[in-house]
C-alpha positions as CSV (number, residue, x, y, z in Angstrom):
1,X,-93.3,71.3,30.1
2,X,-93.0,73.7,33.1
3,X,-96.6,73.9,34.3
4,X,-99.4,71.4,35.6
5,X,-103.3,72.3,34.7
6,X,-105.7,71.3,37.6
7,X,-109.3,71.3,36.7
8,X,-111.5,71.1,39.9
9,X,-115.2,69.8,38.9
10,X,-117.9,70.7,40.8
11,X,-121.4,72.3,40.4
12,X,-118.7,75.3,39.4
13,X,-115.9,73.8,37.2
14,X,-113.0,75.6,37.1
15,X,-108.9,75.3,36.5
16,X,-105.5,76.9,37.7
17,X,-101.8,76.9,36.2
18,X,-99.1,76.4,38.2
19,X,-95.6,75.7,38.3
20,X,-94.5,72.0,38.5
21,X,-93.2,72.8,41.8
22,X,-92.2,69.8,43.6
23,X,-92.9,67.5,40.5
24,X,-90.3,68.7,38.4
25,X,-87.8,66.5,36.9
26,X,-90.2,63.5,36.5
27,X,-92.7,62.8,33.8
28,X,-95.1,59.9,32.6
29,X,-95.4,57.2,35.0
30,X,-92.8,59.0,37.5
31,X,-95.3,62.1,37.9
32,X,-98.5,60.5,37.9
33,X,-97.5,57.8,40.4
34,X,-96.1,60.4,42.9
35,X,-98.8,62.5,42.4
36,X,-100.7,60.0,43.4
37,X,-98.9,58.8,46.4
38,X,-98.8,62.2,47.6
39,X,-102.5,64.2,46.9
40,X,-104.6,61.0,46.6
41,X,-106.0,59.3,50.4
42,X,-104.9,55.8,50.0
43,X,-108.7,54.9,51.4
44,X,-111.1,56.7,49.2
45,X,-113.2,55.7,47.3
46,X,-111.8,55.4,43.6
47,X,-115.2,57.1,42.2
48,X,-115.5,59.6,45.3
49,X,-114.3,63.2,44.9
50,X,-111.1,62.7,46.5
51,X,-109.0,60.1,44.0
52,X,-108.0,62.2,41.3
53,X,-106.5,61.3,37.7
54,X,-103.6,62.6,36.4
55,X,-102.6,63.1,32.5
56,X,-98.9,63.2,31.7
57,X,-96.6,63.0,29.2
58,X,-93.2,61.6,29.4
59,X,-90.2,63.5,29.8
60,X,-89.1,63.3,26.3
61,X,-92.5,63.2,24.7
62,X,-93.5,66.3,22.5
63,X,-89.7,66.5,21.1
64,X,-87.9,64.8,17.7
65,X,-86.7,61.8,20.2
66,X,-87.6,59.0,18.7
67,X,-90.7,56.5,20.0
68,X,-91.3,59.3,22.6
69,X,-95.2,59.8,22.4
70,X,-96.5,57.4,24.8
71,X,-98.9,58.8,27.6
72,X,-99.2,58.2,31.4
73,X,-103.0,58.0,33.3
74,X,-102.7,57.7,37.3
75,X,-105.5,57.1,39.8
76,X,-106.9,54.8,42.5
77,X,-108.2,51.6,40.6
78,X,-111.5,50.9,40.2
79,X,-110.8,47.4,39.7
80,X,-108.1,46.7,41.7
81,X,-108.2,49.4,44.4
82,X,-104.4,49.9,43.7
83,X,-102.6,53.1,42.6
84,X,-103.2,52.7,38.7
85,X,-100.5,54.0,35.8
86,X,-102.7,53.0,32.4
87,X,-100.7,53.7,29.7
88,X,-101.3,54.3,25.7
89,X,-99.7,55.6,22.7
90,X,-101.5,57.5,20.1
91,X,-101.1,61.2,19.5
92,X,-102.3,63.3,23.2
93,X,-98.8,62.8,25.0
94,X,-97.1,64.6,22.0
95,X,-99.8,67.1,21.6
96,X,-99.8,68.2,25.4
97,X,-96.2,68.1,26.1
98,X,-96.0,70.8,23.0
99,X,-98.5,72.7,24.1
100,X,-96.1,72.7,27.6
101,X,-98.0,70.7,30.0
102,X,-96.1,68.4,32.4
103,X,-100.1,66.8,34.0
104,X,-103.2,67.6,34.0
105,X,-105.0,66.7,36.9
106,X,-108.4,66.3,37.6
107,X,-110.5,66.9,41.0
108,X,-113.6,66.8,42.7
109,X,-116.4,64.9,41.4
110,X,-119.1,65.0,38.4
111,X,-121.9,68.2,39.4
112,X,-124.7,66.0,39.5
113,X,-124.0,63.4,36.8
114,X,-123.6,66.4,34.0
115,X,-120.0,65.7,31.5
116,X,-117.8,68.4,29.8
117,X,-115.4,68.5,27.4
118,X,-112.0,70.0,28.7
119,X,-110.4,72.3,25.4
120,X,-106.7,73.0,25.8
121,X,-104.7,75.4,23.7
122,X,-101.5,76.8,24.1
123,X,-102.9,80.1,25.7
124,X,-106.5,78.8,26.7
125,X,-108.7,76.8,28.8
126,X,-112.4,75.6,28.5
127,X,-114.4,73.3,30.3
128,X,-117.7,73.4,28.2
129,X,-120.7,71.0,28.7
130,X,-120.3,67.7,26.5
131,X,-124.3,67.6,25.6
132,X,-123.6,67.1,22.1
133,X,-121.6,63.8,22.9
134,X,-123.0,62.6,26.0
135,X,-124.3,59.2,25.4
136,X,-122.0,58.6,22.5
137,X,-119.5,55.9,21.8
138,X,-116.2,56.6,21.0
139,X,-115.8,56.7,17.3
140,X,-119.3,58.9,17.2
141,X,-117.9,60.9,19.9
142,X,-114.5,61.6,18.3
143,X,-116.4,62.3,14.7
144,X,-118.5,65.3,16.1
145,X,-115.2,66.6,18.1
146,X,-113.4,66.6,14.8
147,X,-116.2,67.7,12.8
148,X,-116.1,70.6,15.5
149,X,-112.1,71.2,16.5
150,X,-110.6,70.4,13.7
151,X,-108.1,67.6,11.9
152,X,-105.0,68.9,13.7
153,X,-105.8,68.4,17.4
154,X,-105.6,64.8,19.8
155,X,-108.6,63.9,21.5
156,X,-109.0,61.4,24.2
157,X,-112.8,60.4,25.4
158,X,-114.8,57.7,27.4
159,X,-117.6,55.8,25.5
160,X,-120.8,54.3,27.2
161,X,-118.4,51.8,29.9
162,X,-117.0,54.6,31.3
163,X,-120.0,57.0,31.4
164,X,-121.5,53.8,33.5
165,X,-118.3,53.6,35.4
166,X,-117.7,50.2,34.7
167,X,-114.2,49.2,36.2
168,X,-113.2,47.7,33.1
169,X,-113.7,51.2,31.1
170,X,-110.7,52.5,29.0
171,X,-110.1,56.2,27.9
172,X,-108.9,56.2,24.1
173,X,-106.5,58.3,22.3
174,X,-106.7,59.1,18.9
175,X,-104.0,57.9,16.6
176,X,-102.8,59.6,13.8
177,X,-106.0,59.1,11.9
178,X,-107.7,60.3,14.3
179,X,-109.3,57.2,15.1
180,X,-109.9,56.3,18.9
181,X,-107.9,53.4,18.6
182,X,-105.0,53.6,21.5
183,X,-106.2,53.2,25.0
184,X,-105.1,53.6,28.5
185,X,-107.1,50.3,29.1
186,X,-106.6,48.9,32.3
187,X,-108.1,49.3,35.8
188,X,-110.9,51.2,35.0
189,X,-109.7,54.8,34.3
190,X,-112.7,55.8,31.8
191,X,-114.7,55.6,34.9
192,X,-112.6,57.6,36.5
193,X,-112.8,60.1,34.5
194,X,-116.6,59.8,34.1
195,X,-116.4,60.5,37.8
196,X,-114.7,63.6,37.2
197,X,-117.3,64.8,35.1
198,X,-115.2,64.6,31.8
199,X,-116.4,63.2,28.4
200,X,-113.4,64.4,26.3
201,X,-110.1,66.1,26.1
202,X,-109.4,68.1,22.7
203,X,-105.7,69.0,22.9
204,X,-104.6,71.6,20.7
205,X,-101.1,72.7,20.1
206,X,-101.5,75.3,17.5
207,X,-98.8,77.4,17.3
208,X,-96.4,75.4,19.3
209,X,-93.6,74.1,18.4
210,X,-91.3,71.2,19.0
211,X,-89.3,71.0,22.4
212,X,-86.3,72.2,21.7
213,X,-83.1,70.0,23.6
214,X,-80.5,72.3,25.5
215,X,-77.6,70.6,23.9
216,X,-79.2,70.4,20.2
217,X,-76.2,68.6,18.6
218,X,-75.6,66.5,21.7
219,X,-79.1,65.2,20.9
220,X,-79.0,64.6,17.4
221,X,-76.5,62.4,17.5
222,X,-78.0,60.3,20.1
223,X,-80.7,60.1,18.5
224,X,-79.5,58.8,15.3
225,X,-77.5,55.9,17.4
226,X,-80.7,55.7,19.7
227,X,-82.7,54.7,15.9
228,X,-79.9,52.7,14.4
229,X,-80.2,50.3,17.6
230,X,-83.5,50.0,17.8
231,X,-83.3,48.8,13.7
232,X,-80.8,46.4,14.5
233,X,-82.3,44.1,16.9
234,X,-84.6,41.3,15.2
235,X,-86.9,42.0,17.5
236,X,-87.6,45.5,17.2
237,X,-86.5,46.5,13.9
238,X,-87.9,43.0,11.7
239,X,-90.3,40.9,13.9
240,X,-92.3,44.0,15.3
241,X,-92.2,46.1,12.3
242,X,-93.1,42.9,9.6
243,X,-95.8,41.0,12.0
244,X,-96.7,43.5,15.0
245,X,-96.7,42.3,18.5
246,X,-99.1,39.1,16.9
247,X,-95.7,37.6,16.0
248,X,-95.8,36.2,19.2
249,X,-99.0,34.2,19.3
250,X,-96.8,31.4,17.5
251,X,-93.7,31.9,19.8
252,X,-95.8,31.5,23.2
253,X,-98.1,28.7,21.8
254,X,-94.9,26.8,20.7
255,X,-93.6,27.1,24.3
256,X,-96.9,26.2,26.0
257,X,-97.6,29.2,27.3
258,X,-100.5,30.6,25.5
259,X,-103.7,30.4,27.8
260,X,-106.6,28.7,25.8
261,X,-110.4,28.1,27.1
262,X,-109.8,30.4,30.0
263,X,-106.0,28.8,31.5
264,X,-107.2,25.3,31.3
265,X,-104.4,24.5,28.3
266,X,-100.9,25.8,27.5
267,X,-101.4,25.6,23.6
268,X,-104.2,26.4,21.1
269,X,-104.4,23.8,18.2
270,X,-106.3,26.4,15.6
271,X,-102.9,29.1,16.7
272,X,-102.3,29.6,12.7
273,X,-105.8,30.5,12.1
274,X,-105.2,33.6,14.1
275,X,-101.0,34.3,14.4
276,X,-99.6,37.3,13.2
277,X,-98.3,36.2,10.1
278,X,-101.5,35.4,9.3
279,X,-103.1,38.2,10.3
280,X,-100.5,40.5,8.5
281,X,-100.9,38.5,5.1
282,X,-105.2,38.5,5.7
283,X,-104.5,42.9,6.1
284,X,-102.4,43.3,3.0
285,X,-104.1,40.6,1.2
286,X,-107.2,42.9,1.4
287,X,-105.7,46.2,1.5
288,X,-105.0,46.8,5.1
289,X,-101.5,47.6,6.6
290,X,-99.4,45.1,8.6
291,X,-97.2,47.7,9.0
292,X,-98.0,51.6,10.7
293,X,-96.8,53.4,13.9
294,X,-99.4,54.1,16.4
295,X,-97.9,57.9,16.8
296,X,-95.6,60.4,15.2
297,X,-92.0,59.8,15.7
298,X,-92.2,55.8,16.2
299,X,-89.3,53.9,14.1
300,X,-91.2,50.4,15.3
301,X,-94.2,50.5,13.5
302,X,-95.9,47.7,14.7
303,X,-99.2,48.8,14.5
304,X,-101.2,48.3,11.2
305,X,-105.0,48.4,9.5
306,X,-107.6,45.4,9.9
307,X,-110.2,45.5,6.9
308,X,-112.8,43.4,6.1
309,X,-113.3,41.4,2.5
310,X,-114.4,44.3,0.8
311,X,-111.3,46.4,1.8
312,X,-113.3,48.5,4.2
313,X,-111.9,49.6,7.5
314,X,-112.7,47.6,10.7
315,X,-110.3,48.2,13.2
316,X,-106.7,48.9,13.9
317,X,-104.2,46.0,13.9
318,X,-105.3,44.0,17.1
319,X,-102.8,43.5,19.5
320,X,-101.2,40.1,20.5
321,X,-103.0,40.4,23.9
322,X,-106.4,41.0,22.1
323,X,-106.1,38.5,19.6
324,X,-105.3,36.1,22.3
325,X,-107.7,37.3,25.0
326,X,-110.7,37.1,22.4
327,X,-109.4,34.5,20.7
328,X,-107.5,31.3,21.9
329,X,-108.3,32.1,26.1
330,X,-112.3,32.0,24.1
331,X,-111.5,28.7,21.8
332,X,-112.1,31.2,18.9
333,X,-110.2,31.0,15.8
334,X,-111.5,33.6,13.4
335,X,-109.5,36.8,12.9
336,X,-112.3,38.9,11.2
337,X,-114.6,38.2,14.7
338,X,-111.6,39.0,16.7
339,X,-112.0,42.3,14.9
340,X,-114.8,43.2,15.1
341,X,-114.6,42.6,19.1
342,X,-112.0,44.3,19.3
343,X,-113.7,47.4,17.6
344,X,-116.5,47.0,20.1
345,X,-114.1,47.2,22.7
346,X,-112.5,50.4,21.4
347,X,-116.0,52.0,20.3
348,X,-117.4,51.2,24.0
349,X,-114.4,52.2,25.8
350,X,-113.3,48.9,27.4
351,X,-109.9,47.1,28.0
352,X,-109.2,44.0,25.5
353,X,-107.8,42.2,27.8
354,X,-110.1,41.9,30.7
355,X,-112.7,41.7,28.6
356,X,-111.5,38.8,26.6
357,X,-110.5,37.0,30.4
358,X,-113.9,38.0,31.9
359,X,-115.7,36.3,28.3
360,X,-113.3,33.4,29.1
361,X,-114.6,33.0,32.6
362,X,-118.6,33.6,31.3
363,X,-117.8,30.9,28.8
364,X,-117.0,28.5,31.5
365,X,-120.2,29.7,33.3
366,X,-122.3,28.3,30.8
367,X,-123.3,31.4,29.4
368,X,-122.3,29.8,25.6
369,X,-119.9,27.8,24.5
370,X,-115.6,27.7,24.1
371,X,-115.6,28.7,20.1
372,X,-118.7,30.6,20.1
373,X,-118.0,33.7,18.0
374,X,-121.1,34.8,17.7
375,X,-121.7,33.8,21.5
376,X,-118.8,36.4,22.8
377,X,-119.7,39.3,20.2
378,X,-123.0,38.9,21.8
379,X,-122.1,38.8,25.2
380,X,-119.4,42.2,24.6
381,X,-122.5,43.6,23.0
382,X,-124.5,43.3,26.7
383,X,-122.0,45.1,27.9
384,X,-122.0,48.4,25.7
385,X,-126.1,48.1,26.0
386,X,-125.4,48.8,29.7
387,X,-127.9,45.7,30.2
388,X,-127.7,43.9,33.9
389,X,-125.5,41.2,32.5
390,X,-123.5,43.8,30.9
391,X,-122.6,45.6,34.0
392,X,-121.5,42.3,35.4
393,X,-119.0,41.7,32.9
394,X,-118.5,45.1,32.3
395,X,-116.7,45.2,35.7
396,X,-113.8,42.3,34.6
397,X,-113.3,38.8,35.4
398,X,-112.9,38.5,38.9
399,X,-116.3,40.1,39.5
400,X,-118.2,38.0,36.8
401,X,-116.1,34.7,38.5
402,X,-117.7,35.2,42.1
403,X,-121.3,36.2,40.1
404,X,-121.3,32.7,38.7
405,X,-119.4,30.7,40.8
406,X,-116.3,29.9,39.2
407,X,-112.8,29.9,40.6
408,X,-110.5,29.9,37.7
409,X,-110.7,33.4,37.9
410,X,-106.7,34.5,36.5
411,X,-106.4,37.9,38.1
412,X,-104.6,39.4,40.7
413,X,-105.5,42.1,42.6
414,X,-108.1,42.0,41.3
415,X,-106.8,42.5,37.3
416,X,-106.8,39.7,34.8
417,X,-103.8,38.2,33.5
418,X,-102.9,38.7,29.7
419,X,-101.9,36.4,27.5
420,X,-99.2,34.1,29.1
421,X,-99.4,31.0,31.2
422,X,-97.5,32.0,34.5
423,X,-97.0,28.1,34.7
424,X,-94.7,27.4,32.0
425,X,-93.4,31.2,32.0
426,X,-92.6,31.3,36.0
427,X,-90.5,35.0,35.5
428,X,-94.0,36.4,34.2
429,X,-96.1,35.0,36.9
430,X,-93.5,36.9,39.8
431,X,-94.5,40.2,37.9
432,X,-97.9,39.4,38.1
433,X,-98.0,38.7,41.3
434,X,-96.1,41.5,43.1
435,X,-96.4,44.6,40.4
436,X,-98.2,47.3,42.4
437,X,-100.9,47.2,39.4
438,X,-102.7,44.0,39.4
439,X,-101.6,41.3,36.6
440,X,-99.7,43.1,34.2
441,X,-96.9,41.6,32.1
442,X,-96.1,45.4,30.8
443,X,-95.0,45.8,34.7
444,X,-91.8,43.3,34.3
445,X,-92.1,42.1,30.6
446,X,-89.8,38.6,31.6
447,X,-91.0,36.9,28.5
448,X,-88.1,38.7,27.2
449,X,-85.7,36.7,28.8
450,X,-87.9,33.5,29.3
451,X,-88.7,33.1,26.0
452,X,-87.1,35.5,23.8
453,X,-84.1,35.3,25.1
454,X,-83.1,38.9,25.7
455,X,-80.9,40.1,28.3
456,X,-79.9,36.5,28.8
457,X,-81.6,33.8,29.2
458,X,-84.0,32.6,32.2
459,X,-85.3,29.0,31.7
460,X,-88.8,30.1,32.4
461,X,-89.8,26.6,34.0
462,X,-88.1,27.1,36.8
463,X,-88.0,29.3,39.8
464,X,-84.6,29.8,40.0
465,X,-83.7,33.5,38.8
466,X,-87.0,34.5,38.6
467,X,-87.2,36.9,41.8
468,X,-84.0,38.9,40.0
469,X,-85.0,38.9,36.5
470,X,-88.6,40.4,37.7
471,X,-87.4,42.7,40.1
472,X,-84.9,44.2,37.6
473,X,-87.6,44.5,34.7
474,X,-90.0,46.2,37.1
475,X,-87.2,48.6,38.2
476,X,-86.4,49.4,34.3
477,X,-89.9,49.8,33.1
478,X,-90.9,51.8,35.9
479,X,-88.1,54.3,34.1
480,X,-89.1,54.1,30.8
481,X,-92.3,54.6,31.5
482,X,-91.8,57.9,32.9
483,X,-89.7,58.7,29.8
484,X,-92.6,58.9,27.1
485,X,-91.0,56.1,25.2
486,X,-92.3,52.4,24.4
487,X,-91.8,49.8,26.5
488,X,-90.3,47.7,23.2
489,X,-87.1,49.5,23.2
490,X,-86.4,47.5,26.2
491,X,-85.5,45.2,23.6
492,X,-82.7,46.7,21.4
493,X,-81.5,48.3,25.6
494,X,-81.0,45.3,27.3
495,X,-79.3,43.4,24.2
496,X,-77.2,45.9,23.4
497,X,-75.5,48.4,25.6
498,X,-74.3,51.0,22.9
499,X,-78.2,51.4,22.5
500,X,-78.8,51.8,26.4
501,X,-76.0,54.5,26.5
502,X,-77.4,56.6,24.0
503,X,-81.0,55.9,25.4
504,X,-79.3,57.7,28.5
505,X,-77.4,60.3,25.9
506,X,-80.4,61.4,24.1
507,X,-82.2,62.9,28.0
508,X,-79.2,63.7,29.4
509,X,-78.6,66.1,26.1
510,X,-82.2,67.3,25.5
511,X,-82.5,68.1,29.9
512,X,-79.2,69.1,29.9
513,X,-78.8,66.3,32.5
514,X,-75.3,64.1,33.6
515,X,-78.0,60.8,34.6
516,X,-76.1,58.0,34.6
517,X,-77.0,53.8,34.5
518,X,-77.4,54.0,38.5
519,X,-79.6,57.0,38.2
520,X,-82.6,55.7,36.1
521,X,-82.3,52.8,38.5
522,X,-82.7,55.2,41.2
523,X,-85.8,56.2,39.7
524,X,-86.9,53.2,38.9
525,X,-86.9,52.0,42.4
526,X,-88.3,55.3,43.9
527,X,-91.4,55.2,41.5
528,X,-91.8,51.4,42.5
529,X,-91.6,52.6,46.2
530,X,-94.4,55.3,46.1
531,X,-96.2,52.9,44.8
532,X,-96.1,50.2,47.1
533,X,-96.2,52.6,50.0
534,X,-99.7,53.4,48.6
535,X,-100.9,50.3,48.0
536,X,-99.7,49.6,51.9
537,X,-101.7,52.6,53.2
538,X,-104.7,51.3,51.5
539,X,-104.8,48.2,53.4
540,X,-102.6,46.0,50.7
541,X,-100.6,43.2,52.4
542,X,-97.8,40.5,51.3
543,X,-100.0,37.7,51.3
544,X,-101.9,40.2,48.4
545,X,-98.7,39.3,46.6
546,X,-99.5,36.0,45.5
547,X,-101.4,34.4,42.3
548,X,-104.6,32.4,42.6
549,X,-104.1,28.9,44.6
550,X,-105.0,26.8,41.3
551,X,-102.0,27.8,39.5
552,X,-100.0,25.8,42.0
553,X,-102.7,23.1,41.9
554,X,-103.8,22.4,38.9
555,X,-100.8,21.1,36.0
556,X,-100.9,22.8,32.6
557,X,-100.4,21.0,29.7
558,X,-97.7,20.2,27.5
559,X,-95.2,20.6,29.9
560,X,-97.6,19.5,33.3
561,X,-96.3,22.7,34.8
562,X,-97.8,24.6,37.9
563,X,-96.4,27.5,39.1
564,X,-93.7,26.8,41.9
565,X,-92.0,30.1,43.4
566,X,-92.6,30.0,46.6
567,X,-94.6,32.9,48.7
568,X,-91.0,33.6,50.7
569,X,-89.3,34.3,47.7
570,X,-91.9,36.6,45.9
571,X,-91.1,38.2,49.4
572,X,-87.9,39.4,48.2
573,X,-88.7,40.4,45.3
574,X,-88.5,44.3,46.5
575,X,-85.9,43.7,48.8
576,X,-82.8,46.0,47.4
């Protein structure tokens, strides 16, 4: 990965190779969010011509290191009007890093509303008009690419959100099926893109092969120690791999931190209709899979197939945050509907989460009622129409919460929180309050050490070690993220340091690298910093730090919780 593509739209699209230049060394998260802080005007506009989105894949991605295929987008928010790092698995971040990109970036603006389709190859580059797609919905979209390109290239595409430029639009990344079923969901980058002027990506790595690592035996070792930890650890290698990350809806419920009818409640009553041991037993019992990695090279697998009662395909395995965003935060119950809105959400191009907070906040609008299945399916249909109510809610829950009134709105920044209480879970409500990208428990997962009990143990209702525990998870995942791996061998790292070492073996022998424990913190904390410093520049503040008033207000049951760490120490929490 020793080059960057930069496609500049305009009534004239074109593109240039260069060399990585000052951006070498970083990938994923690392390279997007610096190329971002540095090329990007804090102030513009996020759909004007001068925000730009950047593509990466991690440092390790496209090699035989395990988990490695995840895939970094960067921009200004739409949504939140933060720097943005939207990340997805799937099968581009592999793809691209084979084919020896470290980024794409894209520039300018849409000529005149027209889309393309950007076609990358080892020794080519096309931008060709998207005509044949236009107007298309993602699984459409990604059946005429396929039918076109071929079974042995990734795709990633915007479906009709992001063509509107909704802020809750999603770009999707086609798994191994080639199903667009693994987005970079939040803060709006599908519109991003539409703005951009690109439908589609088709990434093509024919005739590349695997990156090779400098130290080849080095490596292989690692990696086998690297896999043998990650099996070891209940969480990774037997609740993950038997229920997906579903197994959770039970665990947060029993602590009282499942959000149900839009925050008003800590636990859902009907949790078993819709937990993941349910859900796995509902996809096997009809022929799905409970258990399937979302990308070559995973060892987690926690991924699987949703069917309906007749066996046929619906959807991929929803997510915990999906299930409970358009399930128990909507008082609904029934996994099959969950499906099928999560398939709408996919198909249209949207983030699960948001949408399933911004139908929470509808539902206690008025516009139907806590449980109504049919009532949300309805309402996610408005916004895949395009229809006036559709663009309301099509633009996430803090927009449709000032359209009708309502102040339980649970966002920050602007971005809706997913799928735990901050009440009851006080280490997950610092990271969504002082992450650089809007509510976001992937920022500083501290339900690890609230709840699960890795790393330790936190008692999550109460302030006291909260500020640390956050700070240190933001610093971490702000590394791995720029790595290419998932974020769930965070697990199997912090409970186990022979894993963490060979984490650090496995890049130091495929760069040829000496990085030690203190150096992926140092990037941690410089990737945090651009960040912030960007954020800053566009007119962000300390008192934007800070959840919504209620949740120190209003007391959550079962425990009669609010949320009580104080504005001074959330302060601190970037103080090293």
């Amino acid at each position: 990965m020793d080059k960057i593509l930069r496609v500049r739209m305009s009534s004239k699209p074109e593109y240039s190779i260069e060399e990585v230049g000052d951006y070498a060394g970083i990938g994923g998260r690392a390279l997007t969010s610096k190329v971002i802080f540095t090329e990007v005007p804090p102030l513009c506009h996020p759909l004007g011509p001068e925000n730009k989105l950047v593509i990466a894949p991690g440092l390790m991605s496209g090699s035989a290191a395990a988990i490695s295929g995840r895939l970094s987008v960067g921009c200004k928010s739409p949504l939140t009007g933060t720097i943005k790092e939207s990340n997805a698995g799937g099968q581009a971040a592999q793809v691209l890093a084979k084919i020896g990109y470290a980024a794409i970036i894209l520039e300018g603006e849409s000529p005149e509303g027209k889309l393309y389709t950007l076609i990358v190859r080892k020794d080519s580059v096309e931008i060709v008009p998207a005509d044949d797609i236009t107007g298309l919905n993602n699984y459409a979209a990604v059946e005429k690419l396929v039918a076109k390109y071929g079974e042995k290239c990734a795709y990633m595409s915007i479906g009709s959100a992001g063509e509107r430029k909704m802020a809750n639009s999603s770009i999707a990344v086609t798994d191994m099926e080639l199903r667009p079923t693994r987005h970079c969901g939040r803060g709006g980058v599908g519109a991003v893109m539409a703005s951009k002027g690109i439908k589609a990506l088709v990434l093509d790595d024919a005739g590349c092969s695997v990156r090779k690592p400098v130290n080849d035996e080095a490596f292989k070792a690692a990696n086998k120690e690297f896999i043998a930890g990650i099996k070891k650890h209940a969480v990774s290698g037997q609740g993950l791999p038997a229920y997906g990350t579903n197994v959770l809806a039970n665990v947060i419920n029993e602590a009282g931190g499942f959000p149900t009818n839009n925050f008003t409640t800590g636990q859902f009553d009907k949790v078993h209709n819709i937990s993941g041991e349910t859900q796995a037993e509902t996809e096997t019992s009809r022929g799905g899979l409970a258990t399937h990695g979302c990308h070559r090279g995973c060892v987690i697998q926690c991924s699987g197939t949703y069917v309906d009662k007749d066996g046929n395909y619906i959807t991929k395995q929803p997510e915990y945050e999906t299930v409970w965003a358009h399930g128990a935060n909507c008082g609904i119950d029934d996994l099959d509907a969950i499906a099928r809105m999560d398939r709408m959400d996919d198909d249209f191009g949207l983030d699960t989460i948001e949408m399933g907070a911004t139908i929470g906040v509808a539902m206690e609008a008025g516009l139907c009622e806590f449980g109504d299945a049919e009532g949300a399916m309805k309402l996610v249909r408005e916004v895949g129409e395009g229809t006036p109510l559709g663009r309301i809610l099509g633009s996430g829950a803090a927009v449709a919460a000032k359209t009708f009134g309502i102040e339980r709105a649970p966002v920050v920044k602007g971005q809706a929180m997913p799928a735990y209480d901050p009440r009851p879970i006080q280490g997950i409500g610092v990271t969504y309050a002082t992450t650089p990208m809007g509510a976001d428990h992937t920022a500083g997962y501290a339900i690890a050490t609230n709840i699960l009990k890795v790393g330790g143990f936190v008692d999550p209702l109460k302030p006291q070690g909260q500020i640390e525990l956050s700070r240190n998870l933001q610093i971490a995942t702000a590394a791995i993220d720029s790595t290419g791996m998932c974020l769930f061998i965070a697990f199997p790292i912090l409970d186990q340091p022979e894993t963490f070492n060979a984490f650090v073996d496995l890049i130091n022998a495929f760069h040829g690298l000496n990085l030690t424990a203190d150096d992926v913190t140092a990037l941690g904390k410089d990737i945090l910093t651009w960040e912030r410093e960007f954020n800053k520049r566009a007119g962000f503040t300390k008192e934007h730090d800070r959840l919504p008033m209620y949740f120190k207000r209003e007391r959550l049951a079962p425990h009669d919780a609010i949320f009580d760490v104080t504005d001074e120490e959330l302060d601190q929490v970037f103080n090293w």
